[in-house]
N, CA and C atoms as an extended XYZ file, in Angstrom:
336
Properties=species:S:1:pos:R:3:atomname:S:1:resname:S:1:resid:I:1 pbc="F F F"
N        -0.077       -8.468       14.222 N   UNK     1
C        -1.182       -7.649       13.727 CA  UNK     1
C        -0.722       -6.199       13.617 C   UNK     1
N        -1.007       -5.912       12.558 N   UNK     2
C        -0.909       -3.955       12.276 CA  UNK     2
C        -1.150       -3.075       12.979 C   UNK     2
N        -0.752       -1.957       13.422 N   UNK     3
C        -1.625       -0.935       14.239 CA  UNK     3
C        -2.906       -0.075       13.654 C   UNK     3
N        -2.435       -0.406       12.054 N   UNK     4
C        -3.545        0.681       11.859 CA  UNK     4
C        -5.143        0.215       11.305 C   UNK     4
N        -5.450       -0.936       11.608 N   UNK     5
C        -6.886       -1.305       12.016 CA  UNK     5
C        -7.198        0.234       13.487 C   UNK     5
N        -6.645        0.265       14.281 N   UNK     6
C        -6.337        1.093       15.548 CA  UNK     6
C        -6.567        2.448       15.239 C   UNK     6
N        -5.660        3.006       14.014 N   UNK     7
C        -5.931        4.117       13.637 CA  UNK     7
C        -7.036        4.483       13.082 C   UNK     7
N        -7.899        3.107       12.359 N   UNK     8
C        -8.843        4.169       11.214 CA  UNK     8
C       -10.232        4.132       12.463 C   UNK     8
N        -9.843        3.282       12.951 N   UNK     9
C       -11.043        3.574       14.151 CA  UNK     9
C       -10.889        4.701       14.828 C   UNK     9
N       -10.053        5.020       15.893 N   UNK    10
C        -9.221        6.439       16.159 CA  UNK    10
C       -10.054        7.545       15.213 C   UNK    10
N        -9.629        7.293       14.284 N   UNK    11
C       -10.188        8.739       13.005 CA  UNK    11
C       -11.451        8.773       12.697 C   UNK    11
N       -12.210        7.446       13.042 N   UNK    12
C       -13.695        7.716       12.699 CA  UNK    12
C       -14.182        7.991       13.680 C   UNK    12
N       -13.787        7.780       14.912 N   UNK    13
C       -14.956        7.511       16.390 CA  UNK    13
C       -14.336        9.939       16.507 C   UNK    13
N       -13.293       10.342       16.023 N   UNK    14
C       -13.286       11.617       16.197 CA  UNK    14
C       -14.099       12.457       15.714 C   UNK    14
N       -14.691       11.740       14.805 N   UNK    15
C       -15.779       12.837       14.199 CA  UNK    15
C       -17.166       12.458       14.292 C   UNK    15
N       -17.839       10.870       14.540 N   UNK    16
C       -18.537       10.537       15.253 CA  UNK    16
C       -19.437        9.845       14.126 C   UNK    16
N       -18.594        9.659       12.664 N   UNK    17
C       -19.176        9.037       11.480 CA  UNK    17
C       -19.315        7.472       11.893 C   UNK    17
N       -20.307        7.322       11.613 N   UNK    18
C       -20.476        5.581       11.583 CA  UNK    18
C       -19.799        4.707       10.193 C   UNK    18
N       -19.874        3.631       10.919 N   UNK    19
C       -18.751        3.110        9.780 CA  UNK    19
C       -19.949        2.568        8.480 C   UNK    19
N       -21.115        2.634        8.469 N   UNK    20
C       -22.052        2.994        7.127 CA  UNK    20
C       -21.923        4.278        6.532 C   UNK    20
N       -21.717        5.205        7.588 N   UNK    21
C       -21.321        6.586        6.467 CA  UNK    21
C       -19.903        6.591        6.001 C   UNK    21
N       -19.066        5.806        6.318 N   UNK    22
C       -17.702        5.687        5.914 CA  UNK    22
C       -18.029        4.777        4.095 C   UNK    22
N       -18.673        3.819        4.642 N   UNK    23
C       -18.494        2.802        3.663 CA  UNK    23
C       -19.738        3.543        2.626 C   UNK    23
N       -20.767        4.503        2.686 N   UNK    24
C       -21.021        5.123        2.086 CA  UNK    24
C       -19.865        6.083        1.438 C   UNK    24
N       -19.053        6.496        1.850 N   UNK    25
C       -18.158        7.878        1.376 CA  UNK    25
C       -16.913        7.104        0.221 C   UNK    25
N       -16.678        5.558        0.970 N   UNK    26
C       -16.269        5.324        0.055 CA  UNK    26
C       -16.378        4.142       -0.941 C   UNK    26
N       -17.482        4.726       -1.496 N   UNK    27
C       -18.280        4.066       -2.057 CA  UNK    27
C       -17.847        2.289       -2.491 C   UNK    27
N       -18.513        1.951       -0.848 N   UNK    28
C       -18.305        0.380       -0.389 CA  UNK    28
C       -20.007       -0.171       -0.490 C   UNK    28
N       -19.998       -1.578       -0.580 N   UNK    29
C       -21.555       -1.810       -0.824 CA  UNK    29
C       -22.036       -1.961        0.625 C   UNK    29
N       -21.351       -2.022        1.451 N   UNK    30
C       -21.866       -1.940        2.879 CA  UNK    30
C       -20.924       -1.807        3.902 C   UNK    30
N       -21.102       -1.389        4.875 N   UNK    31
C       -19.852       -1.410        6.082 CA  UNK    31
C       -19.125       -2.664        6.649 C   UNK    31
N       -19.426       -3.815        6.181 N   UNK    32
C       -18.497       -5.028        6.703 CA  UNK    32
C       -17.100       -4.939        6.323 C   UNK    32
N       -17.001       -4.460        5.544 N   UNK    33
C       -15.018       -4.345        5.362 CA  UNK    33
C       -14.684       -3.195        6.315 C   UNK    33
N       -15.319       -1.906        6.143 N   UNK    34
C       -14.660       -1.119        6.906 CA  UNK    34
C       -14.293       -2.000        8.935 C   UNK    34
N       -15.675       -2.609        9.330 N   UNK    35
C       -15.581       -3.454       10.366 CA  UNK    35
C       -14.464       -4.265       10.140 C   UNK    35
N       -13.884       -4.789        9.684 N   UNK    36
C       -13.278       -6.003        9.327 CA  UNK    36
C       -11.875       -5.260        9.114 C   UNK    36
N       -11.784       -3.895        9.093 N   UNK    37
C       -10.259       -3.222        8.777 CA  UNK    37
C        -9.971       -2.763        9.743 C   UNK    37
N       -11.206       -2.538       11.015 N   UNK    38
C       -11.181       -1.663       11.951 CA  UNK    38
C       -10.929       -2.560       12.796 C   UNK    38
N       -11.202       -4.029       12.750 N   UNK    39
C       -10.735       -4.999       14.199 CA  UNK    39
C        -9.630       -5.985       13.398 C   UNK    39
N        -8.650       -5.445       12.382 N   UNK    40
C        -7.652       -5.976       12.150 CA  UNK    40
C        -7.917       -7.354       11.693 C   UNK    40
N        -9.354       -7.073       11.067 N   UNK    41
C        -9.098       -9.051       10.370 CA  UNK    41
C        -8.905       -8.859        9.008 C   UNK    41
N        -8.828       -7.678        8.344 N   UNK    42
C        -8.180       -7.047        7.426 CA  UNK    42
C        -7.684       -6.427        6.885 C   UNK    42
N        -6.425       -6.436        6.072 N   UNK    43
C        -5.843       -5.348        5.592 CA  UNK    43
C        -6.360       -4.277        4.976 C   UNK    43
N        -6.171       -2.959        5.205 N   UNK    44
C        -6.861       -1.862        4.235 CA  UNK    44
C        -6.033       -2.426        2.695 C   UNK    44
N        -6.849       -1.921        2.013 N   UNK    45
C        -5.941       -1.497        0.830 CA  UNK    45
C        -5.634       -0.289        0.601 C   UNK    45
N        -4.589        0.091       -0.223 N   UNK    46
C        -3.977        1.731       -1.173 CA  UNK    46
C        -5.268        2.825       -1.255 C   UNK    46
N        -6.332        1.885       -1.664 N   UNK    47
C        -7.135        2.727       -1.710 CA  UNK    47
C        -8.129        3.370       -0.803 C   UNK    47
N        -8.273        2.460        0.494 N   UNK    48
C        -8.641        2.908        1.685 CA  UNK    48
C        -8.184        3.675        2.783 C   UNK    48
N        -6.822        3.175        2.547 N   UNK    49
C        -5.814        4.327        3.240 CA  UNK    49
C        -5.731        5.385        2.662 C   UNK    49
N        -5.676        5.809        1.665 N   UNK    50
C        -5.914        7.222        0.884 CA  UNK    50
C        -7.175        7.366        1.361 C   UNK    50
N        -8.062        7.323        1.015 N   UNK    51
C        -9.164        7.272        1.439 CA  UNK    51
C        -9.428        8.241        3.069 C   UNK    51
N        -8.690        7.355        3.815 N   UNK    52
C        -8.352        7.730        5.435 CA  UNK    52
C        -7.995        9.283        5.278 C   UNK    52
N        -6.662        8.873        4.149 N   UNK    53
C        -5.563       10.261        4.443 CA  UNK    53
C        -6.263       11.820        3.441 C   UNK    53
N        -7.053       11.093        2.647 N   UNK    54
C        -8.286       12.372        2.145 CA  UNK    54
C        -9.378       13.186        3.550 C   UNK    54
N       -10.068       11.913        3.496 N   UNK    55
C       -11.160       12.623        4.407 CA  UNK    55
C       -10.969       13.253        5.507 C   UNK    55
N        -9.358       12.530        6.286 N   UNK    56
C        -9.501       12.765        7.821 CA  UNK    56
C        -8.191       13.688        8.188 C   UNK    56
N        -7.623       14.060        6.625 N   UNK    57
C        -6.470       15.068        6.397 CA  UNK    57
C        -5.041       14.279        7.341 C   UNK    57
N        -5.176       13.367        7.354 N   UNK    58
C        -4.204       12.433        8.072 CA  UNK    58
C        -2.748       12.406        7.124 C   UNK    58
N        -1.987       12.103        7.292 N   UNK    59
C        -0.606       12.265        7.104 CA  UNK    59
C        -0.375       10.735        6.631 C   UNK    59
N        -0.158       10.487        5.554 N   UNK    60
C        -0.214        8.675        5.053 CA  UNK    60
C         0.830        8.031        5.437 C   UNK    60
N         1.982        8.783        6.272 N   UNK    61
C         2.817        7.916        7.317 CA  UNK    61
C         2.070        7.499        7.944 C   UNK    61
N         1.667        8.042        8.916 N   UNK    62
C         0.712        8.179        9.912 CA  UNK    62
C         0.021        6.604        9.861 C   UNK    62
N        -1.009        6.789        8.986 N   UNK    63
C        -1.271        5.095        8.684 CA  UNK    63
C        -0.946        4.353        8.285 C   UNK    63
N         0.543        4.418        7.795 N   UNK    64
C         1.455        3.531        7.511 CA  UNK    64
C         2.538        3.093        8.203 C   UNK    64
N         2.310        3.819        9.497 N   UNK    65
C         2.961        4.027       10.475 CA  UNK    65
C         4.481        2.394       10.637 C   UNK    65
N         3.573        1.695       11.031 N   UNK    66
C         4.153        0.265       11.469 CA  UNK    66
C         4.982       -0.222       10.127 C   UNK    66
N         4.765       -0.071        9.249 N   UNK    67
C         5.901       -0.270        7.811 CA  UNK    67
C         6.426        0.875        7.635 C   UNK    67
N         6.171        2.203        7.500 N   UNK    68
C         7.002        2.760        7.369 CA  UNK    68
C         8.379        2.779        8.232 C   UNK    68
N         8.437        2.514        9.204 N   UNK    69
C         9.201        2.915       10.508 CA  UNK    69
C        10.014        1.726       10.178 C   UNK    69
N         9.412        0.611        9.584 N   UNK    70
C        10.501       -1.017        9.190 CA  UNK    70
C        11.692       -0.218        7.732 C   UNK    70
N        10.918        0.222        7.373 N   UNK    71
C        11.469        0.421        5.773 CA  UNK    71
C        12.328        1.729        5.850 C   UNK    71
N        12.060        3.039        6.750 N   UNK    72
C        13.299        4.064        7.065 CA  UNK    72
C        14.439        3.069        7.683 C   UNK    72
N        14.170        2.426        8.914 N   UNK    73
C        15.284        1.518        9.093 CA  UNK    73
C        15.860        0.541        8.016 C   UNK    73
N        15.443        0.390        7.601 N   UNK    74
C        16.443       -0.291        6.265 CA  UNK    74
C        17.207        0.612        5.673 C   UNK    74
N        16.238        1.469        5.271 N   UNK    75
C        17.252        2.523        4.456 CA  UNK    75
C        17.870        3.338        5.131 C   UNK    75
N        17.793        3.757        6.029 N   UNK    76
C        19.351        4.074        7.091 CA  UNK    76
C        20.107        3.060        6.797 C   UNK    76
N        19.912        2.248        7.377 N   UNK    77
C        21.440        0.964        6.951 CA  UNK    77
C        21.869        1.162        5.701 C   UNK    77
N        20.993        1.158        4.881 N   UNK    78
C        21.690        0.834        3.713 CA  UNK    78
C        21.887        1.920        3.017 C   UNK    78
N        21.448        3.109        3.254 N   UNK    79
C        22.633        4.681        2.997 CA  UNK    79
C        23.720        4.501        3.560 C   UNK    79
N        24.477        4.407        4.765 N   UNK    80
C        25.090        4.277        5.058 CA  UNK    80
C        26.165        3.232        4.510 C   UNK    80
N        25.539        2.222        4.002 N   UNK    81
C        26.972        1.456        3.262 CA  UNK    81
C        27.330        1.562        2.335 C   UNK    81
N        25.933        2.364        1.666 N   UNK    82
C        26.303        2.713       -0.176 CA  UNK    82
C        27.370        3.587       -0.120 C   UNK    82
N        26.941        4.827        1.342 N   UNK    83
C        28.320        5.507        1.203 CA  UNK    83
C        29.749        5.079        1.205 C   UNK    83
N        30.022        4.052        2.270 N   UNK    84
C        30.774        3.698        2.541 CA  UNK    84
C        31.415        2.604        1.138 C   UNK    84
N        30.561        2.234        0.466 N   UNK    85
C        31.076        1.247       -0.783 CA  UNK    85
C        31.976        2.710       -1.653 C   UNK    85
N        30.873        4.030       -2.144 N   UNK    86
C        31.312        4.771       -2.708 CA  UNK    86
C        32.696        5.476       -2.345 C   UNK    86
N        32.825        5.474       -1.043 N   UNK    87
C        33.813        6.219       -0.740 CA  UNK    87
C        34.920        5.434       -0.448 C   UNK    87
N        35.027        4.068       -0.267 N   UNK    88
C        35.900        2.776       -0.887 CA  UNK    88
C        36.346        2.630       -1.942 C   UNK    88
N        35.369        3.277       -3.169 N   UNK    89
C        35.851        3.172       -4.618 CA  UNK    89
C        37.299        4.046       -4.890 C   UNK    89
N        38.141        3.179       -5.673 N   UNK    90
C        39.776        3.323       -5.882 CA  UNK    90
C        39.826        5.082       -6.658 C   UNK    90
N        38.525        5.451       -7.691 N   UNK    91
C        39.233        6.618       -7.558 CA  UNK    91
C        37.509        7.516       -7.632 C   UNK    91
N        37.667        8.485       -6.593 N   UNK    92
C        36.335        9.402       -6.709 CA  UNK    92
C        36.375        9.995       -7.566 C   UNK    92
N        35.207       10.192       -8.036 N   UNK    93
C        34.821       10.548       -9.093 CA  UNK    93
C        33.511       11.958       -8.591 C   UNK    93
N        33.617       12.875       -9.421 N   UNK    94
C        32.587       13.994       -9.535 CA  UNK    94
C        31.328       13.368       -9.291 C   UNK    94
N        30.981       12.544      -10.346 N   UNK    95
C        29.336       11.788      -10.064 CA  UNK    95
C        29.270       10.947       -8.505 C   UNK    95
N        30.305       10.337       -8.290 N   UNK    96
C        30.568        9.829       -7.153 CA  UNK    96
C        30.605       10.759       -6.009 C   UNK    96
N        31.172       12.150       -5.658 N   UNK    97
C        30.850       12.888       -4.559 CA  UNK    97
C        29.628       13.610       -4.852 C   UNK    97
N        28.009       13.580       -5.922 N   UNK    98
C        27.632       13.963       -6.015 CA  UNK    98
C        26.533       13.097       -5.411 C   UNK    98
N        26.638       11.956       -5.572 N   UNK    99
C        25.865       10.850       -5.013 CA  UNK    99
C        25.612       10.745       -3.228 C   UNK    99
N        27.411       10.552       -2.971 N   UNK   100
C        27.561       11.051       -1.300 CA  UNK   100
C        26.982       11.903       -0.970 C   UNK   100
N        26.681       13.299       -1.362 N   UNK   101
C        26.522       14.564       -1.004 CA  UNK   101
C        24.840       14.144       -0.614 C   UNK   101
N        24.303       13.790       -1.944 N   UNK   102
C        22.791       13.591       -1.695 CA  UNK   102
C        23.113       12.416       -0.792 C   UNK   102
N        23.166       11.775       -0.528 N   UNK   103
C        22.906        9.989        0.468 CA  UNK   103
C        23.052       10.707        1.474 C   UNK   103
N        24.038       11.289        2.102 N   UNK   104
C        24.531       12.091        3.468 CA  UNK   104
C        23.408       13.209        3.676 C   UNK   104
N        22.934       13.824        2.904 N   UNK   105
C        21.413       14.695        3.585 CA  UNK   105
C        20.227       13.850        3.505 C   UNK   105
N        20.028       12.856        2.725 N   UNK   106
C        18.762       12.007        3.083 CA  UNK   106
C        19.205       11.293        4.075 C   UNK   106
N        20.310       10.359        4.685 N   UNK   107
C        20.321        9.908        5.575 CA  UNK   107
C        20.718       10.954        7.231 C   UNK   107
N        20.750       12.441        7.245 N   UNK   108
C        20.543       13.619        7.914 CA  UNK   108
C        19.236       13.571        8.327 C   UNK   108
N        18.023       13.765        6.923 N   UNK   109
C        17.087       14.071        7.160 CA  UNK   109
C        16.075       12.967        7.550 C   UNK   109
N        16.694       11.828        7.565 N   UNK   110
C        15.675       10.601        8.123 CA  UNK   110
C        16.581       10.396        9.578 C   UNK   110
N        17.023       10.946        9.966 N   UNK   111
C        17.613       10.519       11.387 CA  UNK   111
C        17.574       11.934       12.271 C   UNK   111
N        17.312       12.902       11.659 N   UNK   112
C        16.936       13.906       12.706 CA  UNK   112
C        15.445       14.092       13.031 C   UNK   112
């Protein structure tokens, strides 16, 4: 199960909106989904999580928390070998240390 059923509850019980004024705001025909997102028996959708990251000025990592954190780890790994394929290649090339240059500060800036 996801964490962020966890979060959007978290963000509503802070301001003390009921989940009818939620499902009013976003314009839902009644609060059973928001219930139903909030005890993890359903997925938000794109548009509810925006939604979240509008009203409650939240950071859309943040509620994306639990996939995002799967998917930087991938792509750490796999910066790391593109470099390593590129810098394997028999002869470097300009476009080729231009590629490294960028891969080596995105994989900097996702690991610091």
């Amino acid at each position: 199960m996801s964490t962020i059923p966890n979060y959007l509850k978290v963000y509503r019980k802070r301001t003390s909106l009921q989940q009818e004024e939620l499902a009013f705001l976003s314009n839902k025909p009644d609060s059973s989904n928001i219930s139903r997102y909030e005890k993890g028996q359903r997925e938000p959708s794109n548009e509810i999580l925006l939604f979240y990251h509008h009203l409650f000025d939240t950071p859309i990592e943040l509620l994306l928390e639990p996939d995002s954190r799967i998917v930087k780890e991938r792509l750490i790994h796999r910066i790391k070998d593109l470099i390593d394929v590129l810098n394997k290649e028999e002869q470097i090339t300009l476009k080729n240390t231009s590629k490294i240059k960028f891969l080596e500060q995105a994989f900097n800036r996702l690991t610091t």
